[in-house]
N, C-alpha and C positions, 0 to 999 in steps of 0.2 A: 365679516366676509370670509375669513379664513375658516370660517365652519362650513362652507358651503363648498370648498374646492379641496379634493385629494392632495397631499404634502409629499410630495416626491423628494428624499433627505433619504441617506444611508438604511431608513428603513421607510416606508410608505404608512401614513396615514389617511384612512379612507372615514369619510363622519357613516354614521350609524343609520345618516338618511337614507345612503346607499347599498349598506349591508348589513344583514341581517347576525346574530350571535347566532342562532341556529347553521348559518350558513359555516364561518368564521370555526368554529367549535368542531364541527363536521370533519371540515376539508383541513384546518389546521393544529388537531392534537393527534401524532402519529402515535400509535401503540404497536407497542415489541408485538413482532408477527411467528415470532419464533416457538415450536412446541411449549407445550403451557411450564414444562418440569424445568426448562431454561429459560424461559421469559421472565427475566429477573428484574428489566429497567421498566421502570415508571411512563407513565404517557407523556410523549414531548410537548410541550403548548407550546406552537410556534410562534403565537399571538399575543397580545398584554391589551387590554382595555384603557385607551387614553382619552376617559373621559365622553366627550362629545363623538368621537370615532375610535376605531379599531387600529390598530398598528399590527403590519404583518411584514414579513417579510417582501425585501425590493421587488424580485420577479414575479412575483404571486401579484403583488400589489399593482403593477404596472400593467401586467398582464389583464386583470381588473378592470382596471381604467381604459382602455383600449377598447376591451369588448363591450363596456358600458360607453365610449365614448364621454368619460365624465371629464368635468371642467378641473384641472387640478394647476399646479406652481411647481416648476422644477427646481429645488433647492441643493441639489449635486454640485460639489464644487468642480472644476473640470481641474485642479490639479498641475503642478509646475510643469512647462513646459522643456525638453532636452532638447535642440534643433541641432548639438552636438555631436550627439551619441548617434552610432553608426555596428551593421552588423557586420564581423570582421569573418565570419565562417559563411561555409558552403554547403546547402543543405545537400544530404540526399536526392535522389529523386522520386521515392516514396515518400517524400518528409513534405515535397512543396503543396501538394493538393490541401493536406489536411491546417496546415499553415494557412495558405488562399481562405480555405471554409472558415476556420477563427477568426482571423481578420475582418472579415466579409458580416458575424457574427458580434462581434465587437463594435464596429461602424453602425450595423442597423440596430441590434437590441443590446446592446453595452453588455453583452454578459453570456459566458457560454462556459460549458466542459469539453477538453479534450480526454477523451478517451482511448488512450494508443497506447498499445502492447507495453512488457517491460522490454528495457535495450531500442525502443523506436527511436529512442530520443526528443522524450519532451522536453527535457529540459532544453536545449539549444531549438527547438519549436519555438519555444515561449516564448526564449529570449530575443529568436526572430520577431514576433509578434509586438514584444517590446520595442524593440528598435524602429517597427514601423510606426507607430503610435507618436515616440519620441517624448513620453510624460516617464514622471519619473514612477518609481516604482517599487514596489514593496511588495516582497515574496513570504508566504508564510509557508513555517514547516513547522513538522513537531518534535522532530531532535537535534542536537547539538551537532549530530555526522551529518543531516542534510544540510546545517547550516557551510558547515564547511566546504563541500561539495559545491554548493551554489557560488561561494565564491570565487572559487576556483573555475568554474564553468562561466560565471559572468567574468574575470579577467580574459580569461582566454574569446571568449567569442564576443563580446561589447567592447568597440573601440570609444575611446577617452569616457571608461566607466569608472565612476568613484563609490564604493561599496562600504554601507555602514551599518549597523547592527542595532537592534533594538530585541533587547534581553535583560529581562530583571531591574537594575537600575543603571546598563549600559545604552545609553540613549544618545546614538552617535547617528541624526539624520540628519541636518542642517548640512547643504554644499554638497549632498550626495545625491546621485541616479539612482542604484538600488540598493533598497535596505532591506536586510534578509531579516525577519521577526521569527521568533517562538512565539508559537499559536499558546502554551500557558500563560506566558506574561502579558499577551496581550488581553487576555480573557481574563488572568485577576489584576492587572492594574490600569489604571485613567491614567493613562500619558495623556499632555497636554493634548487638544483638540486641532489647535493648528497646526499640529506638527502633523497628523493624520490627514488634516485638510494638504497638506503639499503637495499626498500624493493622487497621481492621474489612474493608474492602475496598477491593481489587486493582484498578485496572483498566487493561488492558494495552489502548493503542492500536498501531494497524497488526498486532495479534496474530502473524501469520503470522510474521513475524520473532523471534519468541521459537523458534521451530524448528531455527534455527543453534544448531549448538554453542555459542559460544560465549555469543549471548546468552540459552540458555537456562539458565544459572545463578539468570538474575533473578529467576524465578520461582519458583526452587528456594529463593532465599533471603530474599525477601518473604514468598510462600506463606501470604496471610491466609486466612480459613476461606471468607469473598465473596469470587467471584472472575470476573472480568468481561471476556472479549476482544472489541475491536472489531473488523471487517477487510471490505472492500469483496469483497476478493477472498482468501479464507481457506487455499482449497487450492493448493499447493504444487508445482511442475514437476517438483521433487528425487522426491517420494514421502515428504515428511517432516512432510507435515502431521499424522498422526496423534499425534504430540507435542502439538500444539495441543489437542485434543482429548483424550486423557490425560492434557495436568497440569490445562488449566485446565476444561474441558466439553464437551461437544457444543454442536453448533447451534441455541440455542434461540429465534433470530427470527432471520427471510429474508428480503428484501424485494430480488427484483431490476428492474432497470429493464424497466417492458415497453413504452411509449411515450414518445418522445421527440420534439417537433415539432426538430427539424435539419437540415440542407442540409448536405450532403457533395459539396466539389467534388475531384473525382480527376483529377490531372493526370498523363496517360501521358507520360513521357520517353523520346524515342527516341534523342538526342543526346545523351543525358549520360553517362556512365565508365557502362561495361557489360562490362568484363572478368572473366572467372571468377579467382581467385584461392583457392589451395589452401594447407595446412598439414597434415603428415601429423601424428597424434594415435593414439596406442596403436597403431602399425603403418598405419593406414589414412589412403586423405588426405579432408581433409573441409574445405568450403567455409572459408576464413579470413574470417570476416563484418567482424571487424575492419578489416582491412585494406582493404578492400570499402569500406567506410563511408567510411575514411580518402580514396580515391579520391573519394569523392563530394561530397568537402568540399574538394580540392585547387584550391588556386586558381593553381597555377601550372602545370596542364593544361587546356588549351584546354576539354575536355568537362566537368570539374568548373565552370572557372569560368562555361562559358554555363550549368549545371545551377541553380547558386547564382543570379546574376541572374534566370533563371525564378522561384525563390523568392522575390527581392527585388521583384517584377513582380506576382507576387498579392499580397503584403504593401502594397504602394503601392495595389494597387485597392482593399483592402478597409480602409486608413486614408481614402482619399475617400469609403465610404459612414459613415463616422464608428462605424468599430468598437473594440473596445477586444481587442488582439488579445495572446496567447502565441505564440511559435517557438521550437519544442522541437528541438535537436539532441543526438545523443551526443558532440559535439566541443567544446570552451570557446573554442579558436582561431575552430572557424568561428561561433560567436554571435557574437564580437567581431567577428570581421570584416562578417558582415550587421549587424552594426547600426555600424560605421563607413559600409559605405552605404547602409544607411539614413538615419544622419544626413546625408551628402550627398545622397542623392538629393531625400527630401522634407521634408528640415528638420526633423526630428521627433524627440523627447527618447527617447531609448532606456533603460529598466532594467534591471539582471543579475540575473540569483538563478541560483546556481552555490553547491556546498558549500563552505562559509565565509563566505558572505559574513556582513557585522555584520547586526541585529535594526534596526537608525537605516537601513542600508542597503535592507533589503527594504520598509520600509514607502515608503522613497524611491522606489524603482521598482514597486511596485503601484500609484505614479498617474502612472503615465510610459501614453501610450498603444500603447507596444509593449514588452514583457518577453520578454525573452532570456532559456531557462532550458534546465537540461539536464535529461535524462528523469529522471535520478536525484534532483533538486530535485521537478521537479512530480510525479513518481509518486504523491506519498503527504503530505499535510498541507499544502499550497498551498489557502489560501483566498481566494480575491478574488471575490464573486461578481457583480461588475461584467463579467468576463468574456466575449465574445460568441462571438472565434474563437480556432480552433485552426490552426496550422499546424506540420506534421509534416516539416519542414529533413530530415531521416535518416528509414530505413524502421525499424519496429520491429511485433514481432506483435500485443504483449500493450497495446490504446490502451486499457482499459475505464477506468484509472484518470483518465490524460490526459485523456479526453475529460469524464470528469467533472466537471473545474475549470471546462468552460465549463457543463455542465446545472445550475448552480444557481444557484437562484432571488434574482432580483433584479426589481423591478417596474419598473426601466426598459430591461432590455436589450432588443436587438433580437433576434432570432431566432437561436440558436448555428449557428456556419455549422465545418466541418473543412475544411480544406483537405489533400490527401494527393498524393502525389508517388509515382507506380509506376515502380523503373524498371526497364529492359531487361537484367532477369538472372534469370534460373531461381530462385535464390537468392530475390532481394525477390518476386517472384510468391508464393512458398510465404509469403511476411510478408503479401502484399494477400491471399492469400485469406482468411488469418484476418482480417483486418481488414475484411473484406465480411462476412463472418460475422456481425463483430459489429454495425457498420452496421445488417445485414436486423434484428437483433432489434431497435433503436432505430426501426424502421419508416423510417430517416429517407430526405430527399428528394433522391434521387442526380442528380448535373449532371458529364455526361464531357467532358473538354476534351483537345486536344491541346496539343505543347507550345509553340503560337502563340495558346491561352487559348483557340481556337473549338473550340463544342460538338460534338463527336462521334456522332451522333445514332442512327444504324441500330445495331440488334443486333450486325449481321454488323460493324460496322466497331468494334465495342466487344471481341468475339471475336479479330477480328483484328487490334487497334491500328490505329495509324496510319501510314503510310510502310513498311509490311513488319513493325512490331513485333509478332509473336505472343504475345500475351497467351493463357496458355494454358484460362483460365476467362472466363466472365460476370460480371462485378464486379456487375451488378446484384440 
């Protein structure tokens, strides 16, 4: 009998009477969409052949079933129930609608993405969402600073919440509401199954990351019947976001940034390491960006190291207007190094946050007034909303996240100020223009400097840089 009806279980099985491998093979092996010279990851097979039917992913699968109207067995455990637990916060009033949509999403198709700004506050979202549900629940993240964070945000806004961890071989769920998980550990080990059956609902922070191979086992082996992704920024450069969307929902609340009061000051470098550097990749040569970067941080060439002091020059002025500032590089050498001169230059306590650092550690350096981190730190679960600047040490395209950590709200910052640093190579041009891009949607308020800090003023002299440097767009 069971070959004749769809198996609705953490994953879906559909028999082979109803669906086709051509079809299955088609719609689920995603392939990197990315230029051929970077398209370095293998095709995802979202599917496994079980025999008598296909196994795909929950939403795909249900989705399936629905428009075929086929006869299938709901095998979903629906998960401990909390009739205790209570929301002790107040949302926003941008926060409620998109809250109402999840909810609303979760009742009808068990499973959806919120997609909301950085600083909107998904996390206390979610936990809304928890609270109404009243199952218990388990939060997936993929560092040890978001786990901490989550804690800290479920005591504060879940009343009579008990918070336990499931990490490596610390498997503290039994008698708890919500257990915050590491998306590795749950992807390379089988904890027991009825500890995963307890929980009611799923909810995956930074979502878009369950799209890699390998940590999307996690979801394949949690897979409550609720199921909940957060993610600022959901779609994927790979082409592999429709994973997302297949196991766990569609995008059932949006909220992007459309005003932002901020001052963007853009510092054209005309002196700093501007050499092309190449690496051939599948037959072709194609810009070494690496390598590039590395130049830009060397402090034992002349142009890297006046490029860095430039850096160290806005960071001194904008600690004398009493800001509270981040400097984000891709290099750990060179934080360490700007903030040894920092500490000489202006006597001032410098913070790390770099992967690994301790939890005693980070909260040391979020009251240091300059934090030293690398993009991979602050991309994604850095909360400090004391926050004011940003300064961007390395070029990078994608700031939406970055720029986040300074837009959220705190009632005594000063005005969020970015600081960005262009420099003279074909290569970063192609990073600033996205980076103006994103700027124009933030409306914010553009100030052009050259690399002696004076403003830049005319169109023509913003087109055509400074000293010869051809800028080859309008940053404004």
């Amino acid at each position: 009998m069971s070959t004749k009806l769809c198996i609705i279980s953490r994953r879906v099985k559909i028999p082979k009477k109803y669906i086709s491998f051509e079809k299955v093979s088609s719609e689920l092996v995603l392939k990197d969409t990315r230029p051929a010279a970077y398209a370095s990851r293998e095709p995802f097979v979202c599917y496994s052949d079980g025999g008598d039917g296909f196994i795909v992913p929950r939403m795909y699968g249900v989705n399936f079933i629905q428009a075929g109207n086929l006869p299938c067995e709901d095998r979903q455990k629906p998960g401990e129930s909390l009739p205790h637990i209570s929301f002790s916060g107040t949302l926003r009033e941008c926060q409620v609608e998109p809250v109402e949509k999840t909810i609303r999403a979760l009742e009808t198709a068990h499973g959806g993405v919120m997609s909301l700004y950085c600083g909107f506050g998904k996390t206390t979202c979610s936990l809304k969402v928890s609270c109404h549900f009243k199952k218990k629940t388990i939060i997936l993240v993929h560092t040890t600073a978001l786990l901490e964070q989550w804690k800290e945000r479920i005591e504060q806004f879940v009343t009579n919440a008990s918070v336990g961890v499931l990490q490596r071989d610390k498997i503290d769920v039994t008698g708890r509401s919500h257990v915050i998980a590491l998306m590795q550990s749950v992807s390379r080990r089988n904890y027991p199954r009825e500890l995963l059956d307890s929980f009611g609902l799923m909810i995956v922070d930074e979502a878009h990351h369950v799209c890699a191979t390998q940590l999307s086992r996690c979801v394949t082996k949690v897979g409550c019947k609720l199921r909940l992704g957060l993610s600022a920024t959901p779609f994927r450069k790979d082409g592999m976001t429709q994973f997302l969307f297949d196991s766990i929902g569609p995008i059932c609340a949006r909220v992007d940034r459309e005003y932002e009061e901020v001052f963007v000051d853009v510092v054209y470098v005309t002196s700093g390491p501007s050499e092309m550097v190449c690496v051939k990749r599948k037959g072709r040569l194609s810009p070494n960006i690496a390598k590039m970067i590395n130049n830009l941080c060397d402090m034992h060439d002349p142009d890297g190291e006046f490029r860095t002091g430039l850096v160290i020059e806005t960071i001194v002025n904008a600690l004398a207007e009493d800001r509270h500032i981040i400097v984000l590089s891709d290099r750990r050498n060179h934080l360490k190094v700007m903030g040894s001169m920092l500490a000489e230059t202006a006597g001032v306590e410098v913070g790390f946050m770099v992967g690994g650092t301790r939890p005693a550690d980070i909260e040391a350096a979020s009251a240091c007034r300059v934090i030293m981190a690398t993009y991979a730190y602050c991309s994604e679960g850095l909360d400090i909303p004391s926050l004011d600047t940003c300064v961007f040490a390395t070029p990078r395209s994608d700031i939406v996240q970055c720029c986040g950590r300074i837009l959220r709200y705190h009632p005594s910052k000063q005005i969020p100020r970015v600081i960005d640093f262009v420099d003279n190579s074909v290569v970063f041009h192609g990073q600033a223009r996205k980076r103006a891009m994103y700027y124009s949607k933030l409306c914010a308020f553009m100030n052009y400097l050259d690399e002696d800090l004076k403003p830049t003023t005319s169109l023509e002299e913003r087109k055509r840089g400074v000293s010869g440097f051809a800028f080859p767009f309008d940053f404004a």
